[in-house]
C-alpha positions in Angstrom: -12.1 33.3 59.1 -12.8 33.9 55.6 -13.7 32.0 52.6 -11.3 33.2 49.8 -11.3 31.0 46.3 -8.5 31.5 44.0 -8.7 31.1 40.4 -5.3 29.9 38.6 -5.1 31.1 35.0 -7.1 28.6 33.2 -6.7 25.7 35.7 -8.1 24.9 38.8 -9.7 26.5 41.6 -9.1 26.6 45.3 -11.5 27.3 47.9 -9.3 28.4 50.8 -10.3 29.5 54.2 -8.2 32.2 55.2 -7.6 33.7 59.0 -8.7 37.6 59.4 -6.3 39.7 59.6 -3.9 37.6 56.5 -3.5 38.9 53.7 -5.2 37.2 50.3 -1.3 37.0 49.5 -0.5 34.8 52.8 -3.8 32.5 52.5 -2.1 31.5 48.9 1.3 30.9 50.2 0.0 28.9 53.4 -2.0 26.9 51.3 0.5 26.8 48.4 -2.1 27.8 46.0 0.0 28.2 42.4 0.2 31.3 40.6 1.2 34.0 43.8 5.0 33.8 43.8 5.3 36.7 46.3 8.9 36.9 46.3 9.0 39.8 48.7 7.0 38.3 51.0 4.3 41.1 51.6 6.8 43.8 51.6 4.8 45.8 48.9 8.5 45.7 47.0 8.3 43.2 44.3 4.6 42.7 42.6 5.0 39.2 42.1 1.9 38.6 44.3 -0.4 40.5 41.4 -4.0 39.5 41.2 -7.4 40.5 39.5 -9.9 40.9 41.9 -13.6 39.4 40.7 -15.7 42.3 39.1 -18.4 41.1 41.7 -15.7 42.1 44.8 -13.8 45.4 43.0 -16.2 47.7 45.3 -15.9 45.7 48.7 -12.2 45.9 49.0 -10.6 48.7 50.3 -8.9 50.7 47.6 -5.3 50.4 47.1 -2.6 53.0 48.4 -0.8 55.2 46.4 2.2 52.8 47.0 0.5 49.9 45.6 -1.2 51.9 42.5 2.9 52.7 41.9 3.7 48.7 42.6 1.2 47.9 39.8 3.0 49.7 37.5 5.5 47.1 37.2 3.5 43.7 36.8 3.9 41.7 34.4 0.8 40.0 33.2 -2.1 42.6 31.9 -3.1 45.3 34.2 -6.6 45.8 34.4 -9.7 47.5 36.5 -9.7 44.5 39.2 -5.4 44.4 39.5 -4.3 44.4 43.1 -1.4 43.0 44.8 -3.3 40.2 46.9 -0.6 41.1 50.0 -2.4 44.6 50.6 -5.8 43.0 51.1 -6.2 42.1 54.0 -8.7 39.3 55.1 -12.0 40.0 57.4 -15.3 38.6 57.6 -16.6 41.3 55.3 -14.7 39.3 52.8 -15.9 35.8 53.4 -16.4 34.5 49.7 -14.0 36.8 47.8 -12.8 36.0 44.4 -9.7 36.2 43.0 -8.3 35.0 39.7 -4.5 34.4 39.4 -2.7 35.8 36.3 -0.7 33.6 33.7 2.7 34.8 35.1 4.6 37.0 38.2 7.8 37.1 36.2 
Protein backbone atom coordinates (compact mmCIF):
# COMPACT_ATOMS: atom_id res chain seq x y z
CA UNK A 1 0.00 0.00 0.00
CA UNK A 2 0.74 3.48 -0.90
CA UNK A 3 -0.08 6.79 0.28
CA UNK A 4 -1.11 8.84 -2.82
CA UNK A 5 -2.82 12.58 -2.17
CA UNK A 6 -4.62 14.13 -4.95
CA UNK A 7 -4.85 17.70 -5.45
CA UNK A 8 -8.23 18.91 -7.27
CA UNK A 9 -7.75 22.15 -9.13
CA UNK A 10 -8.13 24.75 -6.58
CA UNK A 11 -10.23 22.66 -4.08
CA UNK A 12 -9.69 20.10 -1.79
CA UNK A 13 -7.30 17.48 -1.18
CA UNK A 14 -7.40 13.71 -0.71
CA UNK A 15 -5.10 11.59 1.03
CA UNK A 16 -5.82 8.15 -0.47
CA UNK A 17 -4.15 4.94 0.21
CA UNK A 18 -3.85 3.15 -2.81
CA UNK A 19 -3.06 -0.86 -3.31
CA UNK A 20 0.47 -1.59 -5.22
CA UNK A 21 0.17 -2.70 -8.31
CA UNK A 22 -3.11 0.11 -9.12
CA UNK A 23 -2.70 2.57 -11.00
CA UNK A 24 -2.77 6.52 -9.56
CA UNK A 25 -5.74 6.48 -12.17
CA UNK A 26 -7.77 3.47 -10.29
CA UNK A 27 -6.93 4.79 -6.63
CA UNK A 28 -9.01 8.06 -7.81
CA UNK A 29 -11.85 6.17 -9.37
CA UNK A 30 -12.10 3.67 -6.29
CA UNK A 31 -12.10 6.40 -4.05
CA UNK A 32 -14.14 8.76 -6.35
CA UNK A 33 -11.63 11.43 -5.99
CA UNK A 34 -13.10 14.39 -8.57
CA UNK A 35 -11.24 15.60 -11.33
CA UNK A 36 -9.97 11.95 -13.09
CA UNK A 37 -12.83 11.12 -15.43
CA UNK A 38 -10.98 8.28 -17.06
CA UNK A 39 -13.41 7.47 -19.58
CA UNK A 40 -11.41 4.66 -21.11
CA UNK A 41 -10.87 3.07 -18.20
CA UNK A 42 -6.97 2.64 -18.17
CA UNK A 43 -6.87 1.72 -21.79
CA UNK A 44 -4.23 4.40 -22.58
CA UNK A 45 -7.07 5.49 -25.40
CA UNK A 46 -8.78 8.58 -24.13
CA UNK A 47 -6.50 11.08 -21.82
CA UNK A 48 -9.22 12.03 -19.75
CA UNK A 49 -7.24 10.61 -16.70
CA UNK A 50 -4.46 13.57 -17.34
CA UNK A 51 -2.51 14.67 -14.28
CA UNK A 52 0.57 16.92 -13.20
CA UNK A 53 2.73 15.04 -11.24
CA UNK A 54 4.34 17.14 -8.02
CA UNK A 55 7.83 18.69 -9.19
CA UNK A 56 9.03 16.91 -5.86
CA UNK A 57 7.95 13.24 -7.62
CA UNK A 58 8.73 14.05 -11.55
CA UNK A 59 12.18 12.03 -11.16
CA UNK A 60 10.75 8.95 -9.06
CA UNK A 61 8.18 7.86 -11.48
CA UNK A 62 8.99 5.86 -14.23
CA UNK A 63 8.99 7.82 -17.42
CA UNK A 64 6.17 7.53 -19.69
CA UNK A 65 6.00 5.34 -22.97
CA UNK A 66 6.17 6.54 -26.28
CA UNK A 67 2.37 5.71 -26.31
CA UNK A 68 1.56 7.85 -23.51
CA UNK A 69 3.99 10.94 -24.57
CA UNK A 70 1.53 10.56 -27.96
CA UNK A 71 -1.70 10.33 -25.52
CA UNK A 72 -0.61 13.66 -24.03
CA UNK A 73 -0.80 15.19 -27.03
CA UNK A 74 -4.47 15.38 -26.92
CA UNK A 75 -5.29 16.72 -23.25
CA UNK A 76 -7.09 19.27 -22.69
CA UNK A 77 -6.07 21.38 -19.77
CA UNK A 78 -2.18 22.82 -20.12
CA UNK A 79 0.47 20.36 -20.83
CA UNK A 80 3.32 20.82 -18.76
CA UNK A 81 6.89 19.15 -17.44
CA UNK A 82 4.92 17.08 -14.59
CA UNK A 83 1.80 15.86 -17.28
CA UNK A 84 1.17 12.19 -17.06
CA UNK A 85 -1.84 10.16 -17.58
CA UNK A 86 -2.32 8.87 -13.78
CA UNK A 87 -3.46 5.22 -15.46
CA UNK A 88 0.26 4.43 -16.59
CA UNK A 89 1.63 4.92 -13.06
CA UNK A 90 1.47 2.36 -11.47
CA UNK A 91 1.47 2.23 -7.52
CA UNK A 92 4.44 0.57 -5.32
CA UNK A 93 5.84 1.33 -2.05
CA UNK A 94 8.58 3.38 -3.72
CA UNK A 95 5.70 5.74 -4.22
CA UNK A 96 4.17 5.95 -0.72
CA UNK A 97 3.50 9.83 -0.46
CA UNK A 98 3.19 10.82 -4.13
CA UNK A 99 1.70 13.92 -5.22
CA UNK A 100 -0.50 14.64 -7.75
CA UNK A 101 -2.53 17.72 -8.69
CA UNK A 102 -5.72 17.35 -10.75
CA UNK A 103 -6.27 19.74 -13.77
CA UNK A 104 -9.30 22.17 -14.11
CA UNK A 105 -10.96 19.92 -16.86
CA UNK A 106 -10.64 16.20 -18.92
CA UNK A 107 -13.02 17.43 -21.56
Amino acid sequence: MARVTYVEFGVARHDVVVPEGDSVMLGAVTNMVDGIAAECGGGLACATCHCYVDEAWIARVAPPSQTELEMLDAVVAERKAGSRLSCQIVVDAALDGLVVHLPGAQY
